[in-house]
NUVEXKE-438328 format. One record per residue (C-alpha): x, y, z; residue in three letters; residue number from 1. Coordinates in steps of 0.25 Angstrom, whole numbers, plus 5000, padded with zeros to 4 digits. Layout:
// residues N
<r><px>X</px><py>Y</py><pz>Z</pz><rest>ala</rest><nr>NUM</nr></r>
...
// end
This chain:
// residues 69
<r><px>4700</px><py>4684</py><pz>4775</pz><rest>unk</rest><nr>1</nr></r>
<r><px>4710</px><py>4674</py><pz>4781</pz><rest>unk</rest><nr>2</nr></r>
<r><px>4711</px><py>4682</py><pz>4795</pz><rest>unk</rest><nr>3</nr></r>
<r><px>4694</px><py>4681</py><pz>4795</pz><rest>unk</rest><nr>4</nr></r>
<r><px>4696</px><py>4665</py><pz>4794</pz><rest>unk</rest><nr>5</nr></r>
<r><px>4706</px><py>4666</py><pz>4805</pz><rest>unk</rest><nr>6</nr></r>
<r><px>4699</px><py>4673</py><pz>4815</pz><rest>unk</rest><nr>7</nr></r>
<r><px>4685</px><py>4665</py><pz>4812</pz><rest>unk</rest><nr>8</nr></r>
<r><px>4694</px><py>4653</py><pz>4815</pz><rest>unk</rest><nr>9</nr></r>
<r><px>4698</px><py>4659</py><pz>4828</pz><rest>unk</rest><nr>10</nr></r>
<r><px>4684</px><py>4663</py><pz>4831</pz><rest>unk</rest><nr>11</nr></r>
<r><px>4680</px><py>4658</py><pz>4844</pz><rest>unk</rest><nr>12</nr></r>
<r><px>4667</px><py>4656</py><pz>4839</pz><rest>unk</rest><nr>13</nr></r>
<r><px>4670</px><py>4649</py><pz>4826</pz><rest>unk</rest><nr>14</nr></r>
<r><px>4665</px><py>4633</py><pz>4827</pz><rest>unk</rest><nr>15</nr></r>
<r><px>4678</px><py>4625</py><pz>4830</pz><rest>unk</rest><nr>16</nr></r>
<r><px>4681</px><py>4619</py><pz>4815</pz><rest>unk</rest><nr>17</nr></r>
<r><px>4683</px><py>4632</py><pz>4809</pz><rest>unk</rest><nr>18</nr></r>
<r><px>4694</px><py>4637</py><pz>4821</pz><rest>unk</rest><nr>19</nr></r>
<r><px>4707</px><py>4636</py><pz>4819</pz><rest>unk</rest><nr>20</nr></r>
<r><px>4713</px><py>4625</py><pz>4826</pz><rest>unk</rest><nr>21</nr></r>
<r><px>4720</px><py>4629</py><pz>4838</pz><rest>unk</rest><nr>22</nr></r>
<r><px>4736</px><py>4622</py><pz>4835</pz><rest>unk</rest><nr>23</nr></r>
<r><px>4734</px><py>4630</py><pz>4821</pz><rest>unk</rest><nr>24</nr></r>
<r><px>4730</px><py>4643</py><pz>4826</pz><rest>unk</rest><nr>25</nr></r>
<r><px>4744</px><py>4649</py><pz>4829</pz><rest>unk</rest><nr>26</nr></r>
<r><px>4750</px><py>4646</py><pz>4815</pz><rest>unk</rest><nr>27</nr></r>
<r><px>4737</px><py>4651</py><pz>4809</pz><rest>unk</rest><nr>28</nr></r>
<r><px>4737</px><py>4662</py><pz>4815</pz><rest>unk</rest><nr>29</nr></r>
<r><px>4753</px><py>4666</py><pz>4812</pz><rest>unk</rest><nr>30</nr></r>
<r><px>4752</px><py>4663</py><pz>4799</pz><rest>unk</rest><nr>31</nr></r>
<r><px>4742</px><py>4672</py><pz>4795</pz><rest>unk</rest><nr>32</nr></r>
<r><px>4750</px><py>4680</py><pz>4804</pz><rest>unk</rest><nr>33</nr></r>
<r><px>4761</px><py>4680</py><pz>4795</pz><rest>unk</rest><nr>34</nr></r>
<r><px>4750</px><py>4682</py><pz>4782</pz><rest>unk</rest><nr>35</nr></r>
<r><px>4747</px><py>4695</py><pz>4787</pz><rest>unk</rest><nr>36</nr></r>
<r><px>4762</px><py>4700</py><pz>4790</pz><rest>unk</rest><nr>37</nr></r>
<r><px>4768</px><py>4695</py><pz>4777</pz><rest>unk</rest><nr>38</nr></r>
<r><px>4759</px><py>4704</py><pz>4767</pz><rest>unk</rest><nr>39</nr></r>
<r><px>4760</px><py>4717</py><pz>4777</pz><rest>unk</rest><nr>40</nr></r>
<r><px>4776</px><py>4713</py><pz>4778</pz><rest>unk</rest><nr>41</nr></r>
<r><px>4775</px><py>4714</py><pz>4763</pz><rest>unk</rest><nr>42</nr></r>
<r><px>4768</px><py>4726</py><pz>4761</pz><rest>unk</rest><nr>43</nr></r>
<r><px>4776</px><py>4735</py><pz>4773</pz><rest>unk</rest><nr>44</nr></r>
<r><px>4789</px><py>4731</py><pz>4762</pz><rest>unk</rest><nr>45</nr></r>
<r><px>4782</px><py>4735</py><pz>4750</pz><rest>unk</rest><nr>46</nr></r>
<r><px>4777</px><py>4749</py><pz>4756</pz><rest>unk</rest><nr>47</nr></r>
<r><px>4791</px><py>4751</py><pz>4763</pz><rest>unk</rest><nr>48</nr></r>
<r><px>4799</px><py>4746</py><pz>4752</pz><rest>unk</rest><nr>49</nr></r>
<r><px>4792</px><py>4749</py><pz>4739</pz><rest>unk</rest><nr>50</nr></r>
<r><px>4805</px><py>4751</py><pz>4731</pz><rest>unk</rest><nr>51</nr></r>
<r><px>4809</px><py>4737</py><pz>4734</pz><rest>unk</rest><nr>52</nr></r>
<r><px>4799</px><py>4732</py><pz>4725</pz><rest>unk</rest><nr>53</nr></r>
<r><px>4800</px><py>4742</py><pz>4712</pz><rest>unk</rest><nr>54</nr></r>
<r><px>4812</px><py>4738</py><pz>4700</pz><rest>unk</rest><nr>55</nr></r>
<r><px>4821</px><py>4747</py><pz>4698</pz><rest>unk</rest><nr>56</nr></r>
<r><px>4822</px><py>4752</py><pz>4685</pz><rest>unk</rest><nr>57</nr></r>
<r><px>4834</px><py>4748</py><pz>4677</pz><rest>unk</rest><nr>58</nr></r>
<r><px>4846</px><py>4755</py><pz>4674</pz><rest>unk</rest><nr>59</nr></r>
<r><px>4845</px><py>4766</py><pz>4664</pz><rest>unk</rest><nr>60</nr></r>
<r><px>4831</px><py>4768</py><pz>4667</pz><rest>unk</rest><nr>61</nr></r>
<r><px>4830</px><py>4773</py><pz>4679</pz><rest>unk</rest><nr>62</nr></r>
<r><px>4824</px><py>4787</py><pz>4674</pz><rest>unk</rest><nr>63</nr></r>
<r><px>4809</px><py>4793</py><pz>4670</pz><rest>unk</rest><nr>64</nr></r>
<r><px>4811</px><py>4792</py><pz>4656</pz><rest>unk</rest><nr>65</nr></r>
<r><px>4800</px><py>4784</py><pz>4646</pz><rest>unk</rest><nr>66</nr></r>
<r><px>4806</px><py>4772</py><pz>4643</pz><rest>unk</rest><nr>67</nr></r>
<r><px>4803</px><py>4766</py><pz>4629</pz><rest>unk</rest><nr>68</nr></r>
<r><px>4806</px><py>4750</py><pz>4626</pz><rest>unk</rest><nr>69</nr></r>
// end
């Protein structure tokens, strides 16, 4: 919904106290640039490297077998 408040404060036909201001239209704009990168940066390394983030299992229990505690 964050994108749907940018662009109405872009709008050329929105009344000028809801626009963005022009000095702070550049940084806005990056930054939710780099909101949209950083969680699709995150999921191209989860579905890429999805062993990265499983435990290993420890020593002496690496096989099938039930385990009882």
């Amino acid at each position: 919904t964050q994108w749907c408040h940018v662009g109405a404060s872009l709008h050329p036909r929105t009344s000028e106290a809801y626009r963005a201001p022009e000095s702070t239209l550049l940084p806005v704009l990056l930054l939710n640039l780099l909101y949209t990168v950083g969680p699709l940066l995150l999921a191209l390394r989860c579905t890429g490297d999805p062993a990265y983030f499983l435990s290993t299992a420890p020593v002496g229990q690496a096989n099938n077998e039930k385990k009882w505690s």
